[in-house]
N, C-alpha and C positions, 0 to 999 in steps of 0.2 A: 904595111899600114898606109904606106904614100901611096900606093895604088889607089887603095878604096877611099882614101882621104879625097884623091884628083877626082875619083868618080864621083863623088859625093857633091861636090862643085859644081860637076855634070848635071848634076839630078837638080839642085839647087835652079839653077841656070835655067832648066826644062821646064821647074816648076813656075818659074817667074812669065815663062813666055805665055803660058795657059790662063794663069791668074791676069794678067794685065791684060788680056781680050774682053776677059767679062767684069772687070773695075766698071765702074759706076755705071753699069750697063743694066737695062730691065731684066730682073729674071726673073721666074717662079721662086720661090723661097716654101722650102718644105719644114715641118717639124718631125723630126723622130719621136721615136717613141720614147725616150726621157725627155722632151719636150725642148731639147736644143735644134735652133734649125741648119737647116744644110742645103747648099746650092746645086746646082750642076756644076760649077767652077771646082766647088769642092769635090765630088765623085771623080769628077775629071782628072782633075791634077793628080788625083793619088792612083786612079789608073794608069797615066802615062808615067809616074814612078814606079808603080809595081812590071809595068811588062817593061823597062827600060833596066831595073835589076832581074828581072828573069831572065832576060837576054844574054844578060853580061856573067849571071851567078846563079846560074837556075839552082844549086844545089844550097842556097842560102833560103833562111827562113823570113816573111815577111809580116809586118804586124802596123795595121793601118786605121785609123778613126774610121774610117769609112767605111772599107770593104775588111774589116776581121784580120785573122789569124793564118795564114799561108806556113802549116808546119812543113816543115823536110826533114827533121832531125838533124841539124846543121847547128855545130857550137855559134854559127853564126849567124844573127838575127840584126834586120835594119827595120828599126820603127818610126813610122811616119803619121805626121799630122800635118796633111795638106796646107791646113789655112787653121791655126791656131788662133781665135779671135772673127770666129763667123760674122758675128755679132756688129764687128767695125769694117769688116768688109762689106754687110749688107748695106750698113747705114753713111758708103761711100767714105767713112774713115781710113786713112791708109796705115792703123797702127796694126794690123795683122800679119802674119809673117807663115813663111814656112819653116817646119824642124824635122830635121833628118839626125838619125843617131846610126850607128852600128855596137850593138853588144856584141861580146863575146862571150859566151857562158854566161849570160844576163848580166854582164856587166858593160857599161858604156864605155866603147874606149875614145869616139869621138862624137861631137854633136854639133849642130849649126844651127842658127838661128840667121835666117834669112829673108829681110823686108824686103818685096819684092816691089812694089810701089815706091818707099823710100830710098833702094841704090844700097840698102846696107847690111852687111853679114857677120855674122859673131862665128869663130870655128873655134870650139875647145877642143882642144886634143889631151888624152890624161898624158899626167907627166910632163907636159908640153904648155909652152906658152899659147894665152887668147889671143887669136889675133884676129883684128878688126879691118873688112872690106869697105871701103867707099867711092861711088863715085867720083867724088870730087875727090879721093884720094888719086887716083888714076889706076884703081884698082891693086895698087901696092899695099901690103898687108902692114897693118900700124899694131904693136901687140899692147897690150890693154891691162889693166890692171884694176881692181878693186880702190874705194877710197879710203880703205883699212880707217873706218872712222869705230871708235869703240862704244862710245857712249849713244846710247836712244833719247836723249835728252838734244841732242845733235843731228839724231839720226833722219833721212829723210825716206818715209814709206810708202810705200806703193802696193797695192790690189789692186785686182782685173775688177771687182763688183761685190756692194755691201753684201748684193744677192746671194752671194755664192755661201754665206756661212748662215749655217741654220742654228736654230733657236739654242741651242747648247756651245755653238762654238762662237757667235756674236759677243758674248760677254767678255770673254777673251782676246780677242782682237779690237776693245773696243778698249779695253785697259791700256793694249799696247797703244794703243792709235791718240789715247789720253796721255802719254808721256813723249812720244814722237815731237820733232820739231817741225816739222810739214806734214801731210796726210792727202794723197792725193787718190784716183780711181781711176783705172784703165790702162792698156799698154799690154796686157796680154802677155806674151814671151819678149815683147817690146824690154818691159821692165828688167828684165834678167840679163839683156843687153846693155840695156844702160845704167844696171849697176855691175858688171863687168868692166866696164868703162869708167867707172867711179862718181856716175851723175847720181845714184841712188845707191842708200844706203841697206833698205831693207828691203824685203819683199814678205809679205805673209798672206796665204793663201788658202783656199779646201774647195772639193769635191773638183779634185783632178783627178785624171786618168794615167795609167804609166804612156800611154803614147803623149798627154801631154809636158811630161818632166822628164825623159830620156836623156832628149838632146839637152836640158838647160842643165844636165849635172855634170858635165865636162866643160861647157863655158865657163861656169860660175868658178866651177873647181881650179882651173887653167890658171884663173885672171889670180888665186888667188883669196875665193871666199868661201863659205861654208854652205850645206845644202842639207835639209836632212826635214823629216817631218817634225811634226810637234813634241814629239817625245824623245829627239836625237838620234834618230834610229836614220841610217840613208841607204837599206837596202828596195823599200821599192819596191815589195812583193805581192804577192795575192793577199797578204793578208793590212796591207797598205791603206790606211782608212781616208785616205786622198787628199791628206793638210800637208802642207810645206810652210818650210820659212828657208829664206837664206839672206843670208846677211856677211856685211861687206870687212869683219874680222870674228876671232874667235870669245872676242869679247864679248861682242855684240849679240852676237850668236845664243852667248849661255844668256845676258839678258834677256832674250825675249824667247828664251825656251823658259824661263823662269815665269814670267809674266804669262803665258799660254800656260802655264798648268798648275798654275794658283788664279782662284776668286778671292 
C-alpha cells in the first residue's frame, strides 16, 4: 500500500501542475448533459491521471468524472475526480480540489483531497492516521483529527449549494441547518478537509456521485469521523441515492441522521 499511497502523491502533484496553467485563465466552459459544466482543465487533468496510472498499472481498473469507466477486472480500481468544485474553479475561486482514491474490492483503502491553488492535501489511509500537507508546513505531514464536537447545537455546518437538494430533501436539511450553530455554503471536498482538521463540524450534502465521495471516506474516517448517507448506510453502491452526511463524532452523527429522516 506505500507504494500506491507514494504514487498517489505522484498523481496529486501532476494534477496540480495542469490545474494551475488554466487558474483564472480564459476558457470555453461547456455544459454536459446533466447540465454541470466542464473545462478543458478538467478533461485534461484526468487524462494525464489516467495514462500516468496506465503506465505504471495497466492491469488496474479506472473510474473517472470525465472520461467514464476503464474495466480490466482488477480487485483494484482508482477513482478520480479531476477538479471536484468546477463551479469555484470557473468563477476563479481557489476552493476546488483534486480527489484520488484507490479501492480494493470497492472498498476505499486510501483517499486524498488535494487543493492544488491552496498548497494543501488531506491523505486518509483506513486504519491509518489523516495526515495533513502544507505549504507552509514544509511539506512535513501534521496528522489531523476531527473536533469530536457532539452536540448540533454547537455544531458548525457546511454544504457545497442550497441548489443541490431537491424539493424533497430541502425540508430536511433545512431542519438541521435550523438547529446548527453556524450555516455556511461552499468548499466543495474543501469542507471534508477542514472538518478532518476539526475547523467543521458537519458536512450534509446530495446528488453526489461515487467518484465524488471515494476519496473523502478515508479522510473523514482517518481523522476520526463518521461518513455514511442519510439513512446510515456507508457502502456507496449503485443503488446509492447520492446524500451524505459526515460528521465530526458518533454523536453527532445519530443527530443529524435523526433530524434527515424525520419532518
Amino acid at each position: 500500500m506505500s507504494e500506491y499511497l507514494k504514487f498517489a502523491h505522484e498523481l496529486a502533484d501532476a494534477s496540480g501542475k495542469v490545474i494551475r496553467k488554466y487558474f483564472r485563465s480564459k476558457m470555453t466552459v461547456e455544459d454536459k448533459a446533466d447540465d454541470s459544466p466542464v473545462t478543458v482543465a478538467d478533461r485534461l487533468t484526468e487524462t494525464v491521471l489516467r495514462e500516468l496510472i496506465t503506465a505504471k498499472y495497466p492491469e488496474h481498473d479506472i473510474l473517472g468524472e470525465e472520461h467514464g469507466f476503464q474495466p480490466t477486472g482488477s480487485r483494484w480500481k482508482w477513482v478520480l475526480d479531476p477538479i471536484d468544485g468546477t463551479r469555484s474553479f470557473i468563477a476563479g475561486m481557489p476552493i476546488f480540489g483534486t480527489l484520488i482514491s484507490l479501492l480494493e474490492n470497492d472498498v476505499p483503502q486510501f483517499g486524498i483531497i488535494d487543493m492544488p491553488i491552496l498548497n494543501e492535501r488531506w491523505v486518509g489511509q483506513k486504519q491509518k492516521d489523516c495526515l495533513y500537507y502544507s505549504s507552509q508546513s514544509g511539506e512535513k505531514p501534521i496528522s489531523c483529527t476531527v473536533s469530536k464536537q457532539k452536540k448540533i447545537e454547537k455544531a458548525i455546518l457546511y454544504s457545497a449549494d442550497p441548489a443541490m437538494f431537491n424539493n424533497e430533501q430541502k425540508p430536511f436539511f433545512d431542519k438541521i441547518a435550523a438547529q446548527a450553530k453556524l450555516v455556511r455554503f461552499g468548499g466543495d471536498c474543501y469542507s471534508y478537509g477542514l472538518l478532518a482538521s476539526g475547523f467543521i463540524d458537519l458536512v450534509v450534502e446530495a446528488d453526489l456521485k461515487n467518484y465524488d465521495v471515494m476519496a473523502l471516506i478515508p479522510v473523514v474516517e482517518a481523522a476520526g469521523g463518521v461518513i455514511s448517507d442519510w439513512n446510515g448506510n456507508n457502502s456507496f453502491d449503485e443503488k446509492w441515492d447520492g446524500c451524505l452526511v459526515a460528521a465530526a463524532s458518533p454523536e453527532l452523527h445519530k443527530q443529524a441522521l435523526r433530524l434527515l429522516q424525520t419532518i
